[in-house]
VOGU-3710 file (C-alpha; in Angstrom, 3 decimals, decimal comma):
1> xxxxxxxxxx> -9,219/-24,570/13,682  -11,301/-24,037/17,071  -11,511/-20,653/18,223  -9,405/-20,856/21,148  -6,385/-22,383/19,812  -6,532/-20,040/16,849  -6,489/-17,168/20,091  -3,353/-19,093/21,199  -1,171/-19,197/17,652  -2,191/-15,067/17,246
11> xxxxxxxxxx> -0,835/-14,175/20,766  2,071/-16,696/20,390  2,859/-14,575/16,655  1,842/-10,799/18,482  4,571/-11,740/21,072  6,982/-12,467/18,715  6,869/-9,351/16,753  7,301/-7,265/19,921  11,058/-8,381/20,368  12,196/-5,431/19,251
21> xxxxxxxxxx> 13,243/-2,179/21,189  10,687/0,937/21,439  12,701/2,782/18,599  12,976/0,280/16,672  9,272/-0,081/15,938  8,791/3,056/15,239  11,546/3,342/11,671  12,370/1,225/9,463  16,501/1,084/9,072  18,219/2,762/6,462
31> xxxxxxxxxx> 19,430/0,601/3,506  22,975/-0,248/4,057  25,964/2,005/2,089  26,621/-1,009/-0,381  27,371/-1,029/-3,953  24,284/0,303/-6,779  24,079/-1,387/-10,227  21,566/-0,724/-12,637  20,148/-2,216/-15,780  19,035/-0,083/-17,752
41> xxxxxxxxxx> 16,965/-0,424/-21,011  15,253/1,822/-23,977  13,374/-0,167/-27,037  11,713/2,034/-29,771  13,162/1,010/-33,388  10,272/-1,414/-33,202  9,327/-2,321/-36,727  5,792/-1,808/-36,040  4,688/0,993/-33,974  8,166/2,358/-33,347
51> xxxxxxxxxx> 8,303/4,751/-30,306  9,982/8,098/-30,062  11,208/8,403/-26,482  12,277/5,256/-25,380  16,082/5,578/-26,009  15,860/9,750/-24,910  14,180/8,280/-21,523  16,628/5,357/-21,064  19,444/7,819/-21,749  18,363/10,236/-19,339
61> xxxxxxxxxx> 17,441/7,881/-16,830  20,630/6,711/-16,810  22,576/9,406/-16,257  20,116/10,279/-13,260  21,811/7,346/-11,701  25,340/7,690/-12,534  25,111/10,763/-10,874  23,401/8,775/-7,815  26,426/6,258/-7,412  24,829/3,739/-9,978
71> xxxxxxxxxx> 27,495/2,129/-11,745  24,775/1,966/-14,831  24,537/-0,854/-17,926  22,720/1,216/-20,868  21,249/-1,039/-23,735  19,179/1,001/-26,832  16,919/-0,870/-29,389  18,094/-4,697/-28,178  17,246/-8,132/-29,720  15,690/-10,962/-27,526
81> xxxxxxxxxx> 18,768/-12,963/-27,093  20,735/-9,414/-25,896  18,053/-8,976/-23,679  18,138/-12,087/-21,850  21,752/-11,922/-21,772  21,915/-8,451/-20,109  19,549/-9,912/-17,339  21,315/-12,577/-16,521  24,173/-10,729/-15,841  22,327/-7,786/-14,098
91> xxxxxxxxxx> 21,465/-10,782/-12,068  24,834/-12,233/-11,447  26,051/-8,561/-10,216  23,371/-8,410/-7,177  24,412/-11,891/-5,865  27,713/-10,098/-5,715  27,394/-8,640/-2,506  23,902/-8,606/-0,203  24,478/-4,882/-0,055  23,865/-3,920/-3,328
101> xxxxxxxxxx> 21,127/-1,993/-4,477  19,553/-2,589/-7,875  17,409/-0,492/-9,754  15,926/-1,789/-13,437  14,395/0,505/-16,007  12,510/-0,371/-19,145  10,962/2,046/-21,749  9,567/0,113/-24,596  6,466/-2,122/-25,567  5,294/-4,468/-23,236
111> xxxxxxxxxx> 2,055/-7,116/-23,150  0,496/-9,182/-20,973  -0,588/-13,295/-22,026  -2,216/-15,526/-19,438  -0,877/-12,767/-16,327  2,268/-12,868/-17,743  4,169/-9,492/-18,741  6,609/-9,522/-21,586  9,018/-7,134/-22,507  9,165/-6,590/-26,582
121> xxxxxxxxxx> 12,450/-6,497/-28,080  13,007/-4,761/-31,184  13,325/-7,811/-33,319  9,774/-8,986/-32,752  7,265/-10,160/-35,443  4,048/-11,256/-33,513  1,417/-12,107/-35,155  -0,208/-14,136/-33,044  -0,463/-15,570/-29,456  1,734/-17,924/-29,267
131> xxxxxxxxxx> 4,931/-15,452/-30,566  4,598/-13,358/-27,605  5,837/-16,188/-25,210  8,265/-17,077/-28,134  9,586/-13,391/-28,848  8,858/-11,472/-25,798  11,219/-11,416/-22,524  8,817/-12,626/-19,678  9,179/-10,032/-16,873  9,388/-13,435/-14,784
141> xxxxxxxxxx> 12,955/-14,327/-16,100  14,704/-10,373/-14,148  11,721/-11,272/-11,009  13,119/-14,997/-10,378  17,021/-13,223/-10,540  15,793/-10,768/-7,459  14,515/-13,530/-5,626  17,406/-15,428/-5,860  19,478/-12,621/-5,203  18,485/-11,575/-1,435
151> xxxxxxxxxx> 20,063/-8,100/-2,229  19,601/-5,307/-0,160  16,585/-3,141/-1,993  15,799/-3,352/-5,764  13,625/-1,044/-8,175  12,027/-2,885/-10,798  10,683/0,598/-13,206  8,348/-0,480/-16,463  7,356/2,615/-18,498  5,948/-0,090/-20,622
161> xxxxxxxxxx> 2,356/0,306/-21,460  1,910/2,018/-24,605  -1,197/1,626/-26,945  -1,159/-1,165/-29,504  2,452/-2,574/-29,978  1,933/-4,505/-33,066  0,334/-1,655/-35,577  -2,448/-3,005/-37,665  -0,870/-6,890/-37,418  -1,923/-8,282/-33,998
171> xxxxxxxxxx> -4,088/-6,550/-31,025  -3,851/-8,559/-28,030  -6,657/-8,960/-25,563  -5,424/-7,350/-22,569  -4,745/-3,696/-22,475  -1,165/-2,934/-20,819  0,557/-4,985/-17,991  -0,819/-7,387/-15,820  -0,592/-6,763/-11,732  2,266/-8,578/-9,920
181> xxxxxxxxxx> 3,425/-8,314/-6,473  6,789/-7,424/-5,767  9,142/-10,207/-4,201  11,181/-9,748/-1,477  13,013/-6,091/-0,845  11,294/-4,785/-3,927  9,591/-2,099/-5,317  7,851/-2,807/-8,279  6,356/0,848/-10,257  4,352/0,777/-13,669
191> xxxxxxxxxx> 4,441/3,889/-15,875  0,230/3,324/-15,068  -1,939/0,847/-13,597  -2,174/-3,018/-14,452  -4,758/-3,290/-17,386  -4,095/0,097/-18,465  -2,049/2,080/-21,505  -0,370/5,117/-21,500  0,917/7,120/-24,472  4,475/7,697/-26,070
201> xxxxxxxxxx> 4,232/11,475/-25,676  5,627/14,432/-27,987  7,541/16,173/-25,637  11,452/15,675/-24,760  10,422/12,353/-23,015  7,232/10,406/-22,081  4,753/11,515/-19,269  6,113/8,912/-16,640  9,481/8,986/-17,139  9,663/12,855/-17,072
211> xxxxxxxxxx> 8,288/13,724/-14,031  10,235/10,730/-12,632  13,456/12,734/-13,694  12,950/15,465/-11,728  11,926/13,945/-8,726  14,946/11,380/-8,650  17,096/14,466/-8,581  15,443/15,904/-5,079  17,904/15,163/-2,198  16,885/12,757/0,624
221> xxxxxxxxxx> 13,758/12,046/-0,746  12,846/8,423/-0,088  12,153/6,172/-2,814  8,339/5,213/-2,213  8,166/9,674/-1,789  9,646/9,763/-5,154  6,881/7,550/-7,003  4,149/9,180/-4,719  4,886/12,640/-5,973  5,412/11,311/-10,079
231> xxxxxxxxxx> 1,961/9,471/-9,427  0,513/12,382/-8,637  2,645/14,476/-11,294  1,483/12,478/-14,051  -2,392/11,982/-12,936  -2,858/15,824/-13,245  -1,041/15,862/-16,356  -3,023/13,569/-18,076  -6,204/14,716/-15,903  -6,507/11,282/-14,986
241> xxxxxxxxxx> -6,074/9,367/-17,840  -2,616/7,848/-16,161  -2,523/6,830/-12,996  1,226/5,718/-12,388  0,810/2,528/-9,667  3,465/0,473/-7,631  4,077/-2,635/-5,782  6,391/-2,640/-2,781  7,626/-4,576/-0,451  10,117/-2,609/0,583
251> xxxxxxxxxx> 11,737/-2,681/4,854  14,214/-0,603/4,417  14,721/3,326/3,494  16,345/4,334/0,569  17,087/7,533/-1,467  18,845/8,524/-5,111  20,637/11,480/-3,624  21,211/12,117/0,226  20,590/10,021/3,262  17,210/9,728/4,012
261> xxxxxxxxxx> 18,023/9,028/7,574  14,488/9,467/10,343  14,619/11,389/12,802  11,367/11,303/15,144  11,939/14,275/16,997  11,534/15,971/14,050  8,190/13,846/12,360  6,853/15,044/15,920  7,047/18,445/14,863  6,224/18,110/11,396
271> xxxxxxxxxx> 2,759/16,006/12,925  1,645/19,267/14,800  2,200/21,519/11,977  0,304/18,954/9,273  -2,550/18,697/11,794  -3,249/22,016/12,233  -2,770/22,499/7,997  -5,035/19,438/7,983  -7,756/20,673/9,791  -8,167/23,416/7,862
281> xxxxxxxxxx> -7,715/21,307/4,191  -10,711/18,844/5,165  -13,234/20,653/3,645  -11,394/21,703/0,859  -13,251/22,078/-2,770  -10,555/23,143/-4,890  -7,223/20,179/-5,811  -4,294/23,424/-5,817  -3,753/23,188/-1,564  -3,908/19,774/-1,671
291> xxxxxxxxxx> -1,558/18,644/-4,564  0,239/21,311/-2,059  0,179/19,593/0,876  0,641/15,866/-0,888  3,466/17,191/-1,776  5,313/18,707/0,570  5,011/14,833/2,632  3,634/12,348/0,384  4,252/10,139/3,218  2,819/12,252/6,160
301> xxxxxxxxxx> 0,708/11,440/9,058  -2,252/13,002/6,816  -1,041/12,162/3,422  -3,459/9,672/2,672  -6,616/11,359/4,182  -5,924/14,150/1,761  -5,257/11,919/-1,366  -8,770/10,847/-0,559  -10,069/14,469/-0,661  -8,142/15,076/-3,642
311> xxxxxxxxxx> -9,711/12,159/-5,217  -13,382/13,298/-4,297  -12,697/16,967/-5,402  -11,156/15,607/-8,570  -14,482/13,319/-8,992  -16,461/16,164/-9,034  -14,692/18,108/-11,067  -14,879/15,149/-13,983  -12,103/12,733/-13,422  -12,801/9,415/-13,805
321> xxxxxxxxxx> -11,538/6,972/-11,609  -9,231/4,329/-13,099  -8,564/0,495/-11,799  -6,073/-1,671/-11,995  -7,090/-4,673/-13,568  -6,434/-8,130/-11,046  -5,329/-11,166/-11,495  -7,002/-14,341/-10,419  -5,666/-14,849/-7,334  -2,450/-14,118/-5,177
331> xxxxxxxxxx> -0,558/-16,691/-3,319  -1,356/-18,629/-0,512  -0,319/-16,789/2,539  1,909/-19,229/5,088  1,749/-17,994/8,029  -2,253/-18,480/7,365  -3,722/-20,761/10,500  -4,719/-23,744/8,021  -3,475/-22,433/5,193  -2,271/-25,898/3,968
341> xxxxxxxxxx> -5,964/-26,590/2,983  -7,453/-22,925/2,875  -8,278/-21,955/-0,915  -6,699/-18,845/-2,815  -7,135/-15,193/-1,884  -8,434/-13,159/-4,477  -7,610/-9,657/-4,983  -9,749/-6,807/-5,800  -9,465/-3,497/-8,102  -9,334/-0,546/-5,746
351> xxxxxxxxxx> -13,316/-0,070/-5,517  -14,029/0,084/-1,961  -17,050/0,537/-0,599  -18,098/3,482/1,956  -20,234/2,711/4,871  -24,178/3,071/4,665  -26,603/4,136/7,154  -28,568/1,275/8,390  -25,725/-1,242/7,912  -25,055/-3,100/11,485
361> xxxxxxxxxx> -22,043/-4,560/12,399  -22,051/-7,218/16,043  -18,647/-8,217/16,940  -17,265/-10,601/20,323  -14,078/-9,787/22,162  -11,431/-12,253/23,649  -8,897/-11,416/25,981  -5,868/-12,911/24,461  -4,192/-13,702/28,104  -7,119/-15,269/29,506
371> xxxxxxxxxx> -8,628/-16,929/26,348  -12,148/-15,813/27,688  -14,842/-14,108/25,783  -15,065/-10,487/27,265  -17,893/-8,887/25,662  -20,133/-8,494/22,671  -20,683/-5,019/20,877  -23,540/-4,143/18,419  -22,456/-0,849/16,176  -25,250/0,478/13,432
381> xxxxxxxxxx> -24,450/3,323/11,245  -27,072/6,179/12,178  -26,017/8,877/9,300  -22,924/10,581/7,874  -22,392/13,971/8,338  -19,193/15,388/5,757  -16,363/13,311/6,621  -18,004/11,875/9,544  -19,902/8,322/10,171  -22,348/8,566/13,205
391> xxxxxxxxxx> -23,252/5,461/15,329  -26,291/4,108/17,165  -27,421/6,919/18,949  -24,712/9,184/17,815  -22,812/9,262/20,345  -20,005/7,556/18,869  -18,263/8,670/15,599  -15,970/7,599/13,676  -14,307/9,290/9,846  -15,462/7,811/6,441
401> xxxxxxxxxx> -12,983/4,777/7,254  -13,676/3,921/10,601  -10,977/5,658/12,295  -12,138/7,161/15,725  -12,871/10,320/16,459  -15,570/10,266/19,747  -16,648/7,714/22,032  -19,614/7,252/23,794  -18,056/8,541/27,077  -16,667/11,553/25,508
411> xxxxxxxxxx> -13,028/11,213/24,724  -11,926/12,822/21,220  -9,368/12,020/18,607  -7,548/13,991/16,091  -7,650/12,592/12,747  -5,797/9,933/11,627  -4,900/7,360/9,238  -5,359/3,959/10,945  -7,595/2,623/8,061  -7,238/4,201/4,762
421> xxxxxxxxxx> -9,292/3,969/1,748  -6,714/2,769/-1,199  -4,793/-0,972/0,308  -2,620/-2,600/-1,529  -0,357/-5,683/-0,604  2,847/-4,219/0,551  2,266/-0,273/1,242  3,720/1,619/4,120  2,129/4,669/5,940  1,782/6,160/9,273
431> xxxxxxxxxx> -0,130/7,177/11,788  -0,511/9,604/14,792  -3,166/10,782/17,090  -4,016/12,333/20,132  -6,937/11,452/22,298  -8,567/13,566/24,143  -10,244/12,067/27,559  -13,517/12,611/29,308  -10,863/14,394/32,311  -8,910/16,399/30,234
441> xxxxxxxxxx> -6,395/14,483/30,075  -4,362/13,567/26,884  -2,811/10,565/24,785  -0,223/10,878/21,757  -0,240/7,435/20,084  2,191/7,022/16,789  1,798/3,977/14,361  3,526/2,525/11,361  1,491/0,038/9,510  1,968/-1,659/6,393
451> xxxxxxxxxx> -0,135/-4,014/4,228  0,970/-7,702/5,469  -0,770/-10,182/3,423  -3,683/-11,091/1,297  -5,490/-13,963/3,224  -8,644/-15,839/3,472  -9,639/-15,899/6,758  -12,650/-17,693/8,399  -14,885/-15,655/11,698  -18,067/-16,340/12,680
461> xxxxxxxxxx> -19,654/-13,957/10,033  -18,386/-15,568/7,100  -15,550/-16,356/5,045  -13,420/-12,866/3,573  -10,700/-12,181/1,035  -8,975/-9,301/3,187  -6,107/-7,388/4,133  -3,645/-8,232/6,822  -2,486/-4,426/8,115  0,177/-4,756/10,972
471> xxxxxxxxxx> 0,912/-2,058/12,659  3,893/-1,182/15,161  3,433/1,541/17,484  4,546/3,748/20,794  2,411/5,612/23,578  4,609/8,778/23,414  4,551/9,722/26,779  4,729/6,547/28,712  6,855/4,430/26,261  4,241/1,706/26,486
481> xxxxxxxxxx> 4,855/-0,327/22,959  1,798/-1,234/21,202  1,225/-3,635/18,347  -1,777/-4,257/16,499  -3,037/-6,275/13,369  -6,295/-5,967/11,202  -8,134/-7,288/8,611  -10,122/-5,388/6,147  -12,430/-6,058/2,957  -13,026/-2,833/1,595
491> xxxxxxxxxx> -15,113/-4,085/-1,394  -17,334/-6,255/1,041  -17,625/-4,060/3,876  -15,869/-0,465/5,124  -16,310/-1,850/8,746  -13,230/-4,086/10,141  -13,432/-7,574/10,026  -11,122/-8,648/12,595  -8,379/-6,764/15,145  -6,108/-7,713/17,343
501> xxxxxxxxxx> -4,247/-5,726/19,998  -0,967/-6,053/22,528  0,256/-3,416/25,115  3,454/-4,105/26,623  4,826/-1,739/29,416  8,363/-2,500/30,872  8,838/-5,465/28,739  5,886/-7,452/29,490  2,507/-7,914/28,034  -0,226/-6,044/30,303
511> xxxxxxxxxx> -3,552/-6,567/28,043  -4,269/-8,707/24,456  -7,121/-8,204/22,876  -9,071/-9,667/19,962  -12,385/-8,150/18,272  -13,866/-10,240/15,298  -16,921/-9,887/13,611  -19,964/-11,925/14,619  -22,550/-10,931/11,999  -23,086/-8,720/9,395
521> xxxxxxxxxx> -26,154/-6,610/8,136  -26,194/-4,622/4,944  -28,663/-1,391/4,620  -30,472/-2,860/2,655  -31,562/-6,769/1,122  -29,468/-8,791/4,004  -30,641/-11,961/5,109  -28,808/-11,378/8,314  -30,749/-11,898/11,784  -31,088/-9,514/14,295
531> xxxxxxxxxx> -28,914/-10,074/17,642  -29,439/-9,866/21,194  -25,929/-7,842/22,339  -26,972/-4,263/23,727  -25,884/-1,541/21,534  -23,330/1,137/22,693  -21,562/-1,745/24,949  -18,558/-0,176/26,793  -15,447/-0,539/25,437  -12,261/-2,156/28,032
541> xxxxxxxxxx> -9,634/0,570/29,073  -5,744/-0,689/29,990  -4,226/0,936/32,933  -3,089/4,102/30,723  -6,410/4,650/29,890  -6,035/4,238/26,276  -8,840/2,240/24,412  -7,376/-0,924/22,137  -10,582/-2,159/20,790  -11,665/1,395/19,241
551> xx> -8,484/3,407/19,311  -7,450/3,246/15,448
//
């Protein structure tokens, strides 16, 4: 598709997702007060490698959500044709009303064949390949009732990776669960991450499901805060061995116990306090403070910033770092500009890649309104300092993930989580800043972002498997709404590929913007040519004075 009309369908698509109301960007509504079913399921009187907690766990979690409002289907040790049957009419009981919020939970065995994930019932005898399909439950059969469905919010929970599930009979090839994305209104959360195994456990119940226990009993905690905290519960139980992981797609809030109702004038509060705890956690050597301050907001303006410190303290001290295993490919993204003839995009396992001095990154702007070419930008990495990336001359830095914090003119930014390290199709964080001008003068800027899409998309550096991040945000003094979309690579590059901004001030559009990269150099063994564009270019200001092309 030519460049310009490709300019034309993004600012036709950025104007459509600014329809909404100032507020309304900014929070996500509550999940409607409808009815809550659950399904829940414990196999472990498994002829071969029988497990101990299964039915404890199942039993437990189930009373966890009676006491919610769940009105709660509990099946122990069940055959295949039980277990399809129970499905089916989980199933049936969402389509009941579009209210209704479903939750799933499976302890038991579970494999993976050819990316597919099967459920073991108890009456199993695999001994090779072709029983699983014939045995097993395919995790496919309770996906395709969700879908169908169009429920309200649904929790699909599989603490259902243990080691070897067929004793000394049959070892299949593929170690635990294989990665899926959640469909619509779901959140999807493994026990540990695709490709992986956890153990049984001795205690009163397994690893996952324990810690998961307590925290579904905290009120007002929102659901995606409830698996943060049990991920990081069970990683530093298991000192990294099991590394719970989730898939979400989630739009709504949700909690087990309480509303979980947001209330900004309150996150406003709670983002001054963080930043000042922040600032003094950056440096930190030691994981205590910053399990701490995890936490106390696993979904705070700084929350993933300090997962990422946690991770590098936890490095040092030993850890290893584990990976979810990836399927093939995920599906074609729509809304794609030629996506009708535009091959898969292929996922990655978590392994992105920091930047490196001497790598150079050229980019060209477009204003969206005028469909003209504005400038072109040359940015080289000079050195990194700590958690700090200098550029070209160093007068303009950025943090480890290229979110800005000085310009070459002078203005400052508090840290932020723009980019992250850890993407994954589907999560939700947020973001807050304020920038500091050359004058004195200053700029509060408040983001929520999620992961959009996994796309192949075309630019004039090359072809990329990336990230779509959209992000919906507010200028907190002025009210000006501001919406923004990237696309990332982090195992090709840490730089962006491609961004595109809107600012809209009294209901109508007062600047677009798109940056896309040009050409790529690696530090090292790139083919890439030199360019001409001057390094350091300036970067375009809107009438508030706030930056779009650098201000992430």
């Amino acid at each position: 598709m030519p460049y310009q009309r490709f300019a034309r369908f993004a600012l036709c698509l950025m104007l459509s997702l600014l329809a909404s109301s100032p507020r309304a960007l900014m929070a996500a509504e509550p999940t409607a007060g409808g009815p809550r079913v659950a399904l829940v399921v414990g196999n472990g009187a498994y002829r071969s490698a029988p497990l101990v907690n299964p039915a404890g766990d199942a039993r437990a979690v189930a009373e966890r959500l009676r006491q919610a409002g769940f009105a709660v289907t509990l099946v122990l040790d069940v055959g295949r044709r039980e277990l399809h049957e129970v499905i089916r009419r989980f199933g049936d009981s969402l389509l009941r009303d579009s209210r209704t919020v479903g939750v799933f939970y499976y302890a038991g065995h579970g494999v993976q064949l050819n990316w597919r994930n099967f459920m073991l019932p108890v009456d199993v005898r695999i001994r090779n390949h072709a029983d699983i399909a014939g045995q097993g439950v395919d995790l496919g059969l309770l996906l395709e009732a969700l879908g169908r469905a169009r429920n309200a919010l649904n929790l699909v929970i599989l603490d259902a990776c243990r080691n070897n599930p067929f004793g000394s009979d049959f070892r299949v090839d593929d170690r635990g669960l294989s990665q899926l994305d959640a469909p619509p209104g779901t959140l999807l959360a493994y026990a540990t991450a695709p490709g992986n195994t956890a153990d049984d456990g001795e205690g009163e119940h397994g690893l996952y499901t324990g810690r998961l226990l307590h925290e579904m009993a905290v009120p007002g905690a929102a659901v995606e805060d409830v698996f943060k905290r049990v991920r990081l519960a069970v990683r530093r139980a298991s000192q990294g061995a099991q590394i719970p992981w989730e898939s979400t797609s989630l739009e709504g809030d949700f909690s087990f116990l309480g509303e979980n109702r947001r209330d900004v004038d309150r996150e406003q509060k709670e983002f001054e306090a963080d930043l000042a705890a922040w600032n003094s956690l950056r440096e930190a050597t030691m994981p205590e403070p910053l399990e701490t301050f995890i936490r106390q907001r696993p979904s705070g303006k700084f929350a993933e910033l300090a997962q990422h410190r946690l991770d590098l303290v936890l490095r040092r001290k030993g850890e290893k770092p584990v990976y979810a295993s990836v399927a093939p490919a995920l599906a074609r993204e729509a809304c794609v500009p030629g996506a009708g003839s535009a091959p898969f995009a292929a996922s990655y396992p978590g392994a992105a890649l920091p930047f490196r001095p001497g790598e150079r990154y050229r980019y060209r702007s477009l204003d969206l309104l005028t469909q003209q070419e504005t400038q072109r930008s040359e940015d080289t990495v000079l050195r990194i300092a700590g958690d700090e990336v200098f550029f070209n001359d160093g007068s303009k830095v950025t943090d480890l993930f290229g979110n800005s914090v000085q310009a070459p003119d002078g203005t400052r930014w508090t840290p932020y989580q723009f980019f992250i390290n850890d993407y994954a199709l589907g999560k939700r964080w947020s973001a807050q800043f304020i920038a500091t001008q050359p004058d004195g003068s200053k700029i509060s800027i408040r983001f929520d972002l999620r992961v959009a899409a996994r796309e192949r998309i075309t630019l004039p550096a090359g072809t990329f498997d990336a990230y779509r991040i959209e992000a919906r945000g507010l200028n907190l003094a002025g009210g000006t709404e501001l919406e923004r979309r990237a696309w990332v690579a982090p195992e090709r590059m840490r730089g962006v590929l491609a961004s595109e901004s809107l600012v809209r001030k009294a209901g109508a559009v007062v600047s677009g913007e798109r940056s896309e990269l040009v050409e790529y150099r690696a530090a090292a063994g790139s083919a890439a040519a030199a360019g001409d564009a001057p390094p350091g270019a300036d970067e375009k200001k809107d009438g508030a004075g706030w930056r779009p092309a650098s201000a992430y």
